[in-house]
N, C-alpha and C positions, 0 to 999 in steps of 0.2 A: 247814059250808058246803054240803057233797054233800046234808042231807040239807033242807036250804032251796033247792037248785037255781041255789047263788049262784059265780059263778066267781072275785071277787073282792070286798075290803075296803079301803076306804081308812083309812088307819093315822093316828089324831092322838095330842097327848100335848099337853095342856094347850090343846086348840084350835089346836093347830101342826101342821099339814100334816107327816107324816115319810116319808110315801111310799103305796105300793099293796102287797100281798099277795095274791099269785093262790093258785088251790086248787093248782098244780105247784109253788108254792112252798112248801106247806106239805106237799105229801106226799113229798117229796125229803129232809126232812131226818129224821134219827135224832136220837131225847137217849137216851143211857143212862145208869141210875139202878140204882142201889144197892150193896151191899157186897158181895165177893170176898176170900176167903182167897189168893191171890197175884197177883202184876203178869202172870203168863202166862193166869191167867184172866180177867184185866181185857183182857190183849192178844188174846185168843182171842173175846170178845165183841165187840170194836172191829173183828176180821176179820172177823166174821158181820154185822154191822152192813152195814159197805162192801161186801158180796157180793150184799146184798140188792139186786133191779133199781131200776133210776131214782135210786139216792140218790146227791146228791148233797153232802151236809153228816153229816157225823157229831158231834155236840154229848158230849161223853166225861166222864160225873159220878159215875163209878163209883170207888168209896171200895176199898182194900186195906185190908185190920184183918185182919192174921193170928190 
């Protein structure tokens, strides 16, 4: 979006209006992704995650496989 100078999208799904998406909406949020050998480093990445300024969504897809 930042690098087309677009502030916002309007969102459909199958031709159905489902809303708007601003660029503040999409830089607020975090997904974390991938594997950790324990839940304190799963829970140690979800801290750093939320520390980061402006977020406001943490999305948590990070897998433990000891």
């Amino acid at each position: 979006m930042a690098e087309k100078n677009i502030g916002s999208v309007i969102v459909l799904e199958n031709g159905k209006y489902l809303g708007i998406m601003t660029e503040r909406d999409y830089s607020r949020k975090v997904i974390l992704k991938g594997t950790v050998r324990s839940w304190a480093e799963r829970e140690e990445a979800e801290r750093v995650a939320w520390s980061a300024p402006g977020v406001t969504r943490v999305e948590d897809r990070i897998v433990v496989a000891p």
